[in-house]
N, C-alpha and C positions, 0 to 999 in steps of 0.2 A: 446474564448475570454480569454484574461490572466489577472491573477489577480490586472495586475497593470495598468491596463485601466484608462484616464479619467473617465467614465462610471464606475465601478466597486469601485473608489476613492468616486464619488460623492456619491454613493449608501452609501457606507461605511458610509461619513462626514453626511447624514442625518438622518440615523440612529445610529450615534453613537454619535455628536458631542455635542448635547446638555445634553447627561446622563453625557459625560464627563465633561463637564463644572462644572454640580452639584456636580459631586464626587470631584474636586478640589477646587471648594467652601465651599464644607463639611468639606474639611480635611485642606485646609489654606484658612480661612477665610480674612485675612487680602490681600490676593494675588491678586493686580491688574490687573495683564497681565494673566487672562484666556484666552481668546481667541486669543490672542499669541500663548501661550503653547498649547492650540487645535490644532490649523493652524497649528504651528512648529510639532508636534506630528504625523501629519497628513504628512507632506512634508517627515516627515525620514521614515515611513510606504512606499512614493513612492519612496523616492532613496535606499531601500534596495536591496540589487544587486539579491536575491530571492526571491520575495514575496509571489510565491505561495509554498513556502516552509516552510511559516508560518501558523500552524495548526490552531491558535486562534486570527483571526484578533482584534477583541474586545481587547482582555488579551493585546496585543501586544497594543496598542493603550495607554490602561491605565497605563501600566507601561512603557512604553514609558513618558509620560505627566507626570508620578509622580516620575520619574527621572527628566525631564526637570524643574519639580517645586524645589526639591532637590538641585540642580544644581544652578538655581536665586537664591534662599536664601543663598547656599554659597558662591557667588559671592557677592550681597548683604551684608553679613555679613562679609566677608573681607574688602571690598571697604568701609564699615561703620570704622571698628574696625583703619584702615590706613589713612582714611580719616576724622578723628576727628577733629574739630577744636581746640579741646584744650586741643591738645597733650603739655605733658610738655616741654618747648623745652629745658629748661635746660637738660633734661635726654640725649636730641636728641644731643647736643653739650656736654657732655661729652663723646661721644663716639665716638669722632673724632678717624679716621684712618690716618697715615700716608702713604705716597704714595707705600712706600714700600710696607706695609699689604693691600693696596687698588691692586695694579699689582699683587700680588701673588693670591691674593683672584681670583681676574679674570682671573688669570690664569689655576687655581685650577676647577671654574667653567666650563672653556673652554672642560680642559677635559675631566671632569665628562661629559661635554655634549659630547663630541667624544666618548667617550666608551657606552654611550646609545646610540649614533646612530648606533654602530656596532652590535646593537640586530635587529631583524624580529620587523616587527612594530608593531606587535600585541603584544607580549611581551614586546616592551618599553612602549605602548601605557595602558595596566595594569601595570606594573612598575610605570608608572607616576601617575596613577591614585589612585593608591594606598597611595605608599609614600610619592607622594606632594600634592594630592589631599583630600587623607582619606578616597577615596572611602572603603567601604567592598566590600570582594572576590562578594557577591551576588549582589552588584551593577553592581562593573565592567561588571558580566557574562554578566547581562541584557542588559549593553550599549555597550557591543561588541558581542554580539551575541553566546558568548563561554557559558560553564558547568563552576560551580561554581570553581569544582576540574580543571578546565584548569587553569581559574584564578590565583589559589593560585601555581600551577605548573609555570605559567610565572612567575609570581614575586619572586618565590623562586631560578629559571635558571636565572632571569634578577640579582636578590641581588648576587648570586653565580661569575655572570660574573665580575661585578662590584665590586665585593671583592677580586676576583684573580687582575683584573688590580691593582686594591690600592696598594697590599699586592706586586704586583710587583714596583711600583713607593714609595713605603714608605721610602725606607731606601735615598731618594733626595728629602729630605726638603719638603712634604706632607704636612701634618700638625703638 
């Protein structure tokens, strides 16, 4: 029987899902969606492409769910921080762009986005996580399944690649 059985799953979620619950009610108390984050928790445990190559299904469960809670609160706390209603707006219309600075910017973006797409998706995928997300190297490890020391190796070959293209596009109107 292999470890990613319905049967083996269900075994799993009866014996684990209610300690989990507790232990994210302990640690965020305010956190509506537990049993969300159980379930979700639970779903990435069965599409992990190895499962029985995971030594501690429990550990793998918990940090699993205690990234997933990490994860809602920073989404949460952007979508708060953006979606205030009483953002000043005078601040928001002094900062009008003109259309010039609006197409270059887009432009600018476009290719930042093309030069991360020419990275291995594990290395964009820490690169991203990192610099736009804020994850730490020990998060990323954990949501991608790499060593901490991988982590900081992607994102330092990702910043590397991404600083050669600049340093080749700078001297035509970059920034």
């Amino acid at each position: 029987m292999s470890n990613h059985s319905p049967g083996f799953l269900h075994t799993l979620f009866l014996r684990h899902a209610h300690e989990i619950s507790a232990f994210l009610r302990g640690r965020w108390p305010r956190e509506q969606d537990v049993a969300d984050i159980v379930q979700e928790a639970f779903l990435r445990l069965s599409q992990y492409p190895e499962p029985e190559t995971i030594q501690n299904h429990r550990a793998f469960l918990f940090q699993t769910a205690a990234n997933l809670t990490v994860d809602r609160h920073r989404r949460r706390e952007t979508r708060e921080r953006y979606d205030e209603p009483d953002a000043d707006i005078e601040q928001i219309a002094d900062r009008q762009v003109s259309p010039e600075q609006y197409w270059q910017t887009r432009q600018q973006l476009e290719q930042f986005n093309s030069w991360l797409e020419e990275l291995p998706a594990l290395r964009r995928h820490a690169f991203v996580l990192y610099r736009i997300e804020g994850c730490s190297h020990a998060e990323i490890a954990a949501r991608l399944g790499i060593s901490v020391r991988c982590s900081e190796r992607y994102v330092m070959l990702a910043m590397q690649h991404i600083s050669a293209r600049l340093a080749a596009v700078r001297d035509r109107d970059w920034l």
